[in-house]
N, C-alpha and C positions, 0 to 999 in steps of 0.2 A: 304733436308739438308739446312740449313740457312750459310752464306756468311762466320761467325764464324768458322762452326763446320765444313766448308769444309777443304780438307789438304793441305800440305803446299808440298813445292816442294821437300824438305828433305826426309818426307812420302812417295811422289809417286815414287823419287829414289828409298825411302828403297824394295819398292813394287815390282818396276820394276825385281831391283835387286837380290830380291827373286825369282821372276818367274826364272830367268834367272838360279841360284840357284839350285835350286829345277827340272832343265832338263826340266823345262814348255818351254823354250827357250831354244835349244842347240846351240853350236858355230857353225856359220855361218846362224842360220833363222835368217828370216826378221821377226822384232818386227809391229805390229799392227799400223796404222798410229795413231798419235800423236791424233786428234781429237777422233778414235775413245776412246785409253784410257783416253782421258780426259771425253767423256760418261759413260766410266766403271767407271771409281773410281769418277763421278760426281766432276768434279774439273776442272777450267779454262783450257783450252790448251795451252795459256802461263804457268801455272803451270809444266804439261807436257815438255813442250819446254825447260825449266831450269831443271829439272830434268836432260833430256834426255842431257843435254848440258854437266850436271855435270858426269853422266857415260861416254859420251864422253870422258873428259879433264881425267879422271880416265881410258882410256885405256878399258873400258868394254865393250862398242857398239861404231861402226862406222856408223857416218851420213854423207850423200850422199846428196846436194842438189834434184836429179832426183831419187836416187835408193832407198829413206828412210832410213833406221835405219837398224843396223845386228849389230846379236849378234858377236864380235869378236874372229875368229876361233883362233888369237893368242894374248889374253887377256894379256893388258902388268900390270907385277905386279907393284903396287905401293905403299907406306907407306901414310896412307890420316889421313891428319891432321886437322881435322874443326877448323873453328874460334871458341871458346867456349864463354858461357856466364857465367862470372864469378862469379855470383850470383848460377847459377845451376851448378858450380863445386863446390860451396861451400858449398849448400845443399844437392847436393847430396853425400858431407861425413858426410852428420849430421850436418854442422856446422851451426852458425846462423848469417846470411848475415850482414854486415852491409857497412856502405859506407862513403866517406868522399870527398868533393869537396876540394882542397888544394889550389888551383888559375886556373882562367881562364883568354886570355887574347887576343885581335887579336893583330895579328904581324906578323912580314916578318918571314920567316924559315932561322935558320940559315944553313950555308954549309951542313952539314949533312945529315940533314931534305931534300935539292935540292937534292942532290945527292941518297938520299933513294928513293924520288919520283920521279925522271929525269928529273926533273926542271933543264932548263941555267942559268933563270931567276927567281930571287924571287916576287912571288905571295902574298900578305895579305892570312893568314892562321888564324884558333883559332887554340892557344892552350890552353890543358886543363892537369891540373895535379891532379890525383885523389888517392885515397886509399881504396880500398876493403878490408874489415876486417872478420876474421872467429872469432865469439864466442868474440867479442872487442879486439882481437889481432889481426893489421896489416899482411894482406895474402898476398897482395899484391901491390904495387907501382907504374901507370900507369903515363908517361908523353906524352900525346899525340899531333898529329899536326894533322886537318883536315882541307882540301879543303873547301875554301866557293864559289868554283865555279863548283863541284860536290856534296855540300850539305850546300847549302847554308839555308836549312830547318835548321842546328843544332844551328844558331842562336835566334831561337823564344823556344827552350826546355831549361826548368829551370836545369841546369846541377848541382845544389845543392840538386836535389830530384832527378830526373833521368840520370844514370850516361851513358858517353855516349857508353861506350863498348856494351849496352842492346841497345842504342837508335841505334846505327850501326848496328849491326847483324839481327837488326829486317826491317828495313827502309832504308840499299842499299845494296842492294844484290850487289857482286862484282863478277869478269868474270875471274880475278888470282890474286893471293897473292905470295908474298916474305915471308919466314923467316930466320932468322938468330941465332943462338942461343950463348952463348957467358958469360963466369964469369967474375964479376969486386969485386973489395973490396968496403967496403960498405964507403963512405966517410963523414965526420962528419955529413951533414945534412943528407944524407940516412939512416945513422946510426940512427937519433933521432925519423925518420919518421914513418921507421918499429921496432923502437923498440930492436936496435941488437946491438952489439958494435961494434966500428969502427971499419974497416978493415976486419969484419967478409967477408965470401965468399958467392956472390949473384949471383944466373942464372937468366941470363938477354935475354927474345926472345922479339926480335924484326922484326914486323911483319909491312909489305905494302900492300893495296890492291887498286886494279883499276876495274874499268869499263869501258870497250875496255882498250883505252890507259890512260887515263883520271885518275887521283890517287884520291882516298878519303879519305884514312888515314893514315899515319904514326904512329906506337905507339912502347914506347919502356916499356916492363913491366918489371919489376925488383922483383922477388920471394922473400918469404919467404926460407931462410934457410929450408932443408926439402923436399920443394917441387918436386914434381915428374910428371913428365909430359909421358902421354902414347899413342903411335901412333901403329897404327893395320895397316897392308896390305888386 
């Protein structure tokens, strides 16, 4: 299998999780050590390691520096909500992608911004303000803030061709996320952006993610009237 076609750590979640599923694992065995499934399913054992990190944080297995991995005899429920890639939510209702860079710019964050990422002190950030469109109809409204001292890579990506919610999800994996969810009326410039009339009604999730402690992104997205967002336990 070539470097490409091996899987990602989402996959070897999904894998795990099936075993686990499916009584191949019941609550309370001890799963396989990490090396060995990263021989089964041919794929890094840091690959594994994130996986097995993410059924952690998801309450489905407990890891034990000394004891390994068990499957949790009291699996706590939870609503999981992935970061999505707005290009493949938009595809995958049929629609056809399209995208729009609106300003990029570095600057300090204001209060907000600190206090979303639990910054004292204001840090040089990029912001970027974007527009994902289904079918040339504005879908959706992204104003974002990213760390240039946790991704200081998104300075060298042409953010007028590659927008960065794709370049994030792909290139820093994060270890927890905040969200927030929240309606505002749409105000004359949001109004013109998406396309709606003023004061129409907008859900608005506003989402932070870190590694360790360390934040990488800020982003406040602003829907389409419409939109539906769906989270599974």
């Amino acid at each position: 299998m070539t470097e490409d076609q091996r899987l990602g750590w989402r996959e070897v979640r999904d894998t795990i999780h099936d075993w686990i599923l499916s009584g191949r694992y019941g609550a309370g065995d001890k799963l396989p050590r990490d090396a060995d499934i990263a021989g089964d399913l041919d794929c890094a054992r840091s690959t594994v390691v994130r996986a097995m990190q993410d059924l952690s944080d998801a309450g489905v297995v407990d890891r034990r520096r000394r004891g390994g991995t068990r499957v949790r005899p009291d699996p706590v429920v939870r609503a999981t909500l992935d970061i999505p890639i707005t290009r493949a939510e938009i595809e995958g209702k049929g629609g056809r992608y399209g995208y729009r860079l609106v300003r990029q710019a570095r600057a300090l964050p204001p209060a907000p911004v600190l206090e979303a990422v639990g910054w004292d002190a204001p840090h040089e950030m990029l912001q970027v303000e974007a527009l994902h469109l289904s079918d040339n109809v504005p879908h959706m409204f992204e104003d974002r803030w990213i760390s240039l001292e946790t991704a200081p890579e998104i300075l060298s990506v042409d953010l007028a061709v590659q927008n960065a919610n794709e370049w994030l999800v792909l290139n820093k994996p994060y270890s927890r996320f905040e969200v927030r969810f929240y309606a505002v009326a749409a105000d004359p410039r949001l109004a013109v952006l998406m396309q709606v009339a003023e004061g129409a009604p907008m859900l608005v999730i506003e989402r932070t993610t870190w590694i360790a402690e360390q934040p990488i992104t800020t982003v406040k997205s602003v829907a389409r009237p419409g939109f539906q967002l769906l989270s599974r336990s």
